[in-house]
C-alpha positions as CSV (number, residue, x, y, z in Angstrom):
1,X,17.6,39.4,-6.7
2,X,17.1,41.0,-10.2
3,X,20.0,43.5,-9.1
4,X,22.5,40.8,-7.6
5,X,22.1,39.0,-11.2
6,X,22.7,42.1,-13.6
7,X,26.0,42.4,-11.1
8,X,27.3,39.1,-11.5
9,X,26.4,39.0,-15.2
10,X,28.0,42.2,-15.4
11,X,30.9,41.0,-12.9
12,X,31.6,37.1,-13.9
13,X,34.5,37.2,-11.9
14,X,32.5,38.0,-8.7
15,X,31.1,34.7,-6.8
16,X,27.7,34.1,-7.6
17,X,26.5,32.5,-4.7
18,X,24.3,30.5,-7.1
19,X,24.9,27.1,-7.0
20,X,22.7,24.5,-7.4
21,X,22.0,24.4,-3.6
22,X,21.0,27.7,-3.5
23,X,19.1,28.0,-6.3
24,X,16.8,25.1,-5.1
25,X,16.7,26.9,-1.7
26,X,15.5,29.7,-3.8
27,X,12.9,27.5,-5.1
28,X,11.6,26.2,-2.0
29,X,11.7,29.2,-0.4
30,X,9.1,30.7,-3.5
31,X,6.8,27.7,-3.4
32,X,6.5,27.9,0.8
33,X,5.2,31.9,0.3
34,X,3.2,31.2,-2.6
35,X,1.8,27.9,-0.5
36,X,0.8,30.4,2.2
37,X,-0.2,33.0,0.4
38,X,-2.7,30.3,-1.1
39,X,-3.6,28.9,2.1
40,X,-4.3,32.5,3.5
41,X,-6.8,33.3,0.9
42,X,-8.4,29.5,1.2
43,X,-9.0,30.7,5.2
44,X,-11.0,33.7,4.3
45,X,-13.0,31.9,1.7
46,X,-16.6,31.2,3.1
47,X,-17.0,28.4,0.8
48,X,-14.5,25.7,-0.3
49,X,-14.0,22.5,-1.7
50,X,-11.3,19.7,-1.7
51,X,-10.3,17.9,-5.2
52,X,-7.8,14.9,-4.8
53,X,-6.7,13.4,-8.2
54,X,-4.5,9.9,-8.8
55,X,-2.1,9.4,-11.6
56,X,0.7,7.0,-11.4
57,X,4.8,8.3,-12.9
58,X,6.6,6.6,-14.8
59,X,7.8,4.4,-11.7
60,X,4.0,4.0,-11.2
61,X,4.3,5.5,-8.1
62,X,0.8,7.3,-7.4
63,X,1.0,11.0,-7.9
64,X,-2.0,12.5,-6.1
65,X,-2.5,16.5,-6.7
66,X,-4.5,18.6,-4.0
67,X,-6.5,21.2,-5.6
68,X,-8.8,23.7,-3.6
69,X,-11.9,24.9,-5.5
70,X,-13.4,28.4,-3.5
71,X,-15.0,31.6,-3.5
72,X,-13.4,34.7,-3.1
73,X,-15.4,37.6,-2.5
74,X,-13.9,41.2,-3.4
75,X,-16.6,43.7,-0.8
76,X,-14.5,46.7,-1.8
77,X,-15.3,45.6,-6.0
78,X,-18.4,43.5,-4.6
79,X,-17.1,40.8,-6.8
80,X,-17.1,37.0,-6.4
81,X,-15.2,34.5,-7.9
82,X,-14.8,31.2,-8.3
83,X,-11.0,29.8,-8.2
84,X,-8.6,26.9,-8.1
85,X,-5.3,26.3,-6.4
86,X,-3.0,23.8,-6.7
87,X,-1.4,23.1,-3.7
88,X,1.0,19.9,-4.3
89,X,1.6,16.4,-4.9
90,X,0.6,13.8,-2.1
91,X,3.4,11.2,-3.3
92,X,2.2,7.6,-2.4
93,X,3.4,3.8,-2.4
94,X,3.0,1.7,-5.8
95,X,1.4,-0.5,-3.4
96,X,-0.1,1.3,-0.6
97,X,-3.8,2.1,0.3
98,X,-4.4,5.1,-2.6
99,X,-2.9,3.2,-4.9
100,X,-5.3,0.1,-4.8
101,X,-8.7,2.5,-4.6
102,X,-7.4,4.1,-8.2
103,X,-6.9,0.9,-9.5
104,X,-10.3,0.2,-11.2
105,X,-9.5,3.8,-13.4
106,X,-6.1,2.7,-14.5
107,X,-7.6,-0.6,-16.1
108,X,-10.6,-0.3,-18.6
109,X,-11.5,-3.3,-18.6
110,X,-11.5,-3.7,-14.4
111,X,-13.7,0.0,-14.8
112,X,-16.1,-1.6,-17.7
113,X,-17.1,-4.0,-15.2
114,X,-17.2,-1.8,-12.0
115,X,-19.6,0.0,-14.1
116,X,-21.9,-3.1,-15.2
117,X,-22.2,-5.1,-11.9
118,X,-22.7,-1.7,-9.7
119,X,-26.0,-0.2,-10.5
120,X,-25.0,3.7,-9.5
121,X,-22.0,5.9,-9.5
122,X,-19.0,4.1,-7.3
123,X,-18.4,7.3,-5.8
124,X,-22.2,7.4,-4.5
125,X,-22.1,3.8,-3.6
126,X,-22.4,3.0,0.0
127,X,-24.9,-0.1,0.1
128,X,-23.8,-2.7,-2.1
129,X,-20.9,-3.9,-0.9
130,X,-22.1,-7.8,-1.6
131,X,-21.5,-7.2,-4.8
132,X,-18.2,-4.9,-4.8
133,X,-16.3,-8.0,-2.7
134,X,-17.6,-10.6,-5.1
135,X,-16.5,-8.3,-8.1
136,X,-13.5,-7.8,-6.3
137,X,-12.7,-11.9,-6.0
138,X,-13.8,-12.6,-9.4
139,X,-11.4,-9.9,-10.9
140,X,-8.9,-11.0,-8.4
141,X,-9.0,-15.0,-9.6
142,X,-9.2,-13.8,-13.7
143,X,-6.1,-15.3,-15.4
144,X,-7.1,-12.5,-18.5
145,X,-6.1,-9.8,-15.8
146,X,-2.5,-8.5,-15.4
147,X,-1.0,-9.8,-12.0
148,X,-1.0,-5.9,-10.6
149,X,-5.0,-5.9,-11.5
150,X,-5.4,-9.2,-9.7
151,X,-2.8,-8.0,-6.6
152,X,-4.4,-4.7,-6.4
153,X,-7.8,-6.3,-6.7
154,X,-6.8,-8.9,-4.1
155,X,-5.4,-5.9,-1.6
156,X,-8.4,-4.0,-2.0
157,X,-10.5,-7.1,-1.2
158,X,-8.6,-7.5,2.3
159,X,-9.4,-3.9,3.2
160,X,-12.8,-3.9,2.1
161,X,-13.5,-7.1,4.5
162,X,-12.7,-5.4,8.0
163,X,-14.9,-3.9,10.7
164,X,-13.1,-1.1,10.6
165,X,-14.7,-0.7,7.2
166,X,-17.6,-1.4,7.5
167,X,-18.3,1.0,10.6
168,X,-17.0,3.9,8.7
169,X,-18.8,3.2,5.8
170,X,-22.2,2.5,7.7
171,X,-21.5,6.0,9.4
172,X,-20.4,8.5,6.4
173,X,-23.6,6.9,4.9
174,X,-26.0,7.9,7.6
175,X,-24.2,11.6,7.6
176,X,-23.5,12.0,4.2
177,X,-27.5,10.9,3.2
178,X,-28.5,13.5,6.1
179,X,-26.2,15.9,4.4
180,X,-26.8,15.4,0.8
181,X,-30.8,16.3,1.7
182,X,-30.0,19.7,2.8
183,X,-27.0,20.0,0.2
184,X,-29.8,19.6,-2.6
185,X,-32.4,22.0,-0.8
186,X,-29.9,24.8,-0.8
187,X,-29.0,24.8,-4.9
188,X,-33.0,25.9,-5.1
189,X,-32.8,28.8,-6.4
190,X,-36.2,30.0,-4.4
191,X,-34.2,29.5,-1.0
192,X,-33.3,33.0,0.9
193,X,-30.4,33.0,3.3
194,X,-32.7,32.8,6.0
195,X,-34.0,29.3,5.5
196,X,-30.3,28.3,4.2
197,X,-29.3,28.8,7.6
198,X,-32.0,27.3,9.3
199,X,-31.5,24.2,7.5
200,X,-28.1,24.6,8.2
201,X,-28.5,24.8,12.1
202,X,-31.2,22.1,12.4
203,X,-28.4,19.9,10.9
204,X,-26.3,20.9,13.4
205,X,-28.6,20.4,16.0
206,X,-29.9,16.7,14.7
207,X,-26.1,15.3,15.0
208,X,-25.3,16.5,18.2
209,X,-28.5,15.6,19.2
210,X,-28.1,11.8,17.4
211,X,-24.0,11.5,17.6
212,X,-24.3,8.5,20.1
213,X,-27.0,6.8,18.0
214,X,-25.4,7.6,14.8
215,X,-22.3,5.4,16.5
216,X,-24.0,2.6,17.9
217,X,-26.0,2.2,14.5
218,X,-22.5,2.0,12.8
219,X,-21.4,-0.3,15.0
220,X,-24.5,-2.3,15.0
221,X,-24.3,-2.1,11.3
222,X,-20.5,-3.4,11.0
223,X,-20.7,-6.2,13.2
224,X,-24.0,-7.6,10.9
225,X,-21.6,-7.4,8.0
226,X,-18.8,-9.2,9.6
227,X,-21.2,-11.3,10.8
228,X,-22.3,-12.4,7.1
229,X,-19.1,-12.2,5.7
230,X,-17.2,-14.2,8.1
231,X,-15.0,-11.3,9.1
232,X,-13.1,-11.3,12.2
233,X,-13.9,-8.9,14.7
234,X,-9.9,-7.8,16.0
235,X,-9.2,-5.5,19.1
236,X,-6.0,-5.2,19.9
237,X,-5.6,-3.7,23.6
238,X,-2.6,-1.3,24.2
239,X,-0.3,-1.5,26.7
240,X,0.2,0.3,29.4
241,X,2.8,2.5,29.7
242,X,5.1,2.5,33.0
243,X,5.7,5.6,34.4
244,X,9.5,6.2,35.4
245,X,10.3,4.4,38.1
246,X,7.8,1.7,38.4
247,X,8.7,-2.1,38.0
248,X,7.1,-5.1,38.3
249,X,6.7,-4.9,42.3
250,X,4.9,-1.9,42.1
251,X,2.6,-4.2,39.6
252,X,2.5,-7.0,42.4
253,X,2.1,-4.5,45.3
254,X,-0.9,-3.3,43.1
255,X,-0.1,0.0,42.6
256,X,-0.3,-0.7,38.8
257,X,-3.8,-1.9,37.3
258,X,-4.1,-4.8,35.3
259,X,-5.7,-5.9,32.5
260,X,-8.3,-8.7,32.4
């Protein structure tokens, strides 16, 4: 490349083959090696982290960066190191589902009172979802909010009050609070690698021993919570799909099964 530009710079009669085309062919071509050249080290990193930020453009369109946090460990050196790559954008809708769970941090005073009516972190909370939906309705119905607040506040309310919510939130919570109790027992310091991995494998074990339980309990869980807030319970049963060649006497000769 540096050679074909020190000819045509010293040629400026000679095509270029550099029009704007090509050059952002040039551009993505760079980004897709250095995105794999990134991804490549990420795969041989033992240890490695996820990091999705939100922040809206100037078409407040929700901008969301990936960033992977991991440890790269030189056995030739024996060095480790900590490091970060950014990866991309995940571009989103003004008014789509990532949008409305930033909404609370683009709006101090909707964040002020996340803080005051939720008694721990909103990132740790998992329980008190009585008091997210009415937060959620009052901040919706507030005249002193600006109509995206209230809209976003009113969207977020509607996917809040599902079962599909509920289940999935009843089920990271039983994982996650298994997780979080070996998480903390491996940053002390008096733990060998030995124990690490046997705390490691005995949480293994306990979910595949538990996995049906863990789901039924979820389940159980989201159907109380409908239950008390008057949510409907929707499933939606797909159709079948005909294989060629079969019509609706193949359905009346019962070769086709039907649904009840």
């Amino acid at each position: 490349m540096k050679n074909h530009l020190d000819y045509v710079c010293q040629n400026p009669e000679s095509p270029s083959h550099l029009s704007a085309e090509v050059q952002n062919e040039f551009i993505q071509i760079i980004a897709s090696t250095v995105r794999s050249t990134l991804l490549n080290d990420i795969r041989r990193a033992k240890y490695y982290g996820i990091m999705l930020d939100s922040t809206p453009d100037a078409a407040q369109r929700e901008q969301i960066s990936e960033i992977i946090r991991y440890v790269e460990i030189n056995y030739k050196e024996k060095t480790v190191c900590l490091k970060e790559s950014f990866l991309g954008f995940i571009q989103g809708h003004q008014k789509d589902a990532a949008s409305s769970v930033y909404f609370s941090s683009r709006s101090t005073c909707s964040w002020e009172r996340l803080k005051k009516n939720l008694p721990i972190s909103v990132k740790a909370e998992s329980e008190n979802v009585g008091d997210l939906v009415q937060l959620l309705e009052t901040i919706g119905s507030d005249l002193n909010e600006t109509t995206d607040t209230r809209s976003e506040a009113t969207q977020l309310l509607c996917r809040i009050l599902t079962f599909d919510f509920f289940a999935a939130q009843s089920f990271w919570n039983i994982l996650l609070t298994k997780i979080d109790r070996v998480q903390m027992r491996l940053q002390d310091p008096k733990i060998n690698f030995h124990e690490a991995v046997q705390d490691i494998q005995a949480l293994q074990v306990h979910f595949l021993a538990n996995r049906e339980d863990i789901c039924q309990t979820s389940i159980k869980k989201a159907k109380e919570l409908c239950h008390a807030w008057d949510v409907r319970i929707a499933r939606q049963c797909r159709a079948k799909k005909k294989m060629p060649g079969e019509t609706g006497d193949a359905a009346a000769a019962g070769l086709i099964l039907s649904r009840k």
